[in-house]
Steps between C-alpha positions, in 0.01 A plus 500: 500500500552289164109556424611885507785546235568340169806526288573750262491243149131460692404837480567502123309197419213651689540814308499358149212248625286767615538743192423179281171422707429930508537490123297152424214641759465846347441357123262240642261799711577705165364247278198381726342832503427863648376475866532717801549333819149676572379307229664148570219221520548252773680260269715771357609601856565096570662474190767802600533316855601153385726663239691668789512156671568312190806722330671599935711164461598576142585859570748377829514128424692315803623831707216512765738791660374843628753652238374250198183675564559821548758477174204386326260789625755744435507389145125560449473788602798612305356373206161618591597871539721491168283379256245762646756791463609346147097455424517849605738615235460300230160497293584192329574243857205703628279378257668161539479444892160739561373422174236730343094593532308300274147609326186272626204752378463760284228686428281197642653248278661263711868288400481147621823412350630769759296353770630143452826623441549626860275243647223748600141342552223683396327529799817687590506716244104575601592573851744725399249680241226538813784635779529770159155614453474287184236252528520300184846512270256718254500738736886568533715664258847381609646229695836392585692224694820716647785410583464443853215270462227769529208618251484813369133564417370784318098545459344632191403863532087592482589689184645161346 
């Protein structure tokens, strides 16, 4: 029954352990880069696994309870749902946590610096050009890494 419950200074410990790990977590994916979970190469999709192993002792440390766990849980998803609804509300933590688009071709002149700034490979950047209709990066008049991870592509017109 011990394995069940944990005490109440617990709980708190857990709490403040958690939103530390949340917050550390959420810069690090932040800084790293725009990808959807579409998008995640195998070692990005490892990478989000072993952090989940790696931070679970930090966020809970000692309590192996069912309550240290679910305390912990609780706290993510509280966290997870507010910054979404402040995000939501706020332009300025929107830009901060979701980040904004950024410019990779225009009018078929591409931006490396933006390509190596978001760790996009070329060859990913072509791929994303061909799923368009654009089969060279002369050939497309706009494209954009969103915010989500995707790429906007827009083609150049037959009049252009």
């Amino acid at each position: 029954m011990s394995e069940l419950l944990t005490s109440p200074t617990q709980i708190g410990l857990i709490v403040l352990r958690t939103v530390a790990v949340y917050l550390f977590i959420l810069v690090g994916f932040r800084i790293s880069g725009k990808r959807e979970v579409g998008q995640l190469a195998p070692f990005d999709f490892a990478l989000i696994l072993l952090i989940a192993n790696a931070v679970q002792n930090a966020m809970v440390g000692p309590d192996s309870s069912l309550v240290g766990g679910l305390a912990a849980a609780t706290v993510l998803l509280i966290l997870n749902s507010a910054l979404g609804r402040l995000a939501t509300h706020n332009k300025k933590i929107e830009r901060l946590v979701r980040g904004r688009a950024r410019l990779l071709i225009h009018n078929g002149k591409l931006h490396p610096e933006s390509l190596e700034k978001e760790g996009i490979s070329h060859e990913e950047l072509r791929q994303a050009l061909r799923e368009n209709g654009c089969p060279t990066i002369e050939h497309c008049r706009l494209a954009l890494l969103e915010v989500d991870g995707t790429i906007s592509v827009i083609a150049k017109g037959d009049g252009e």
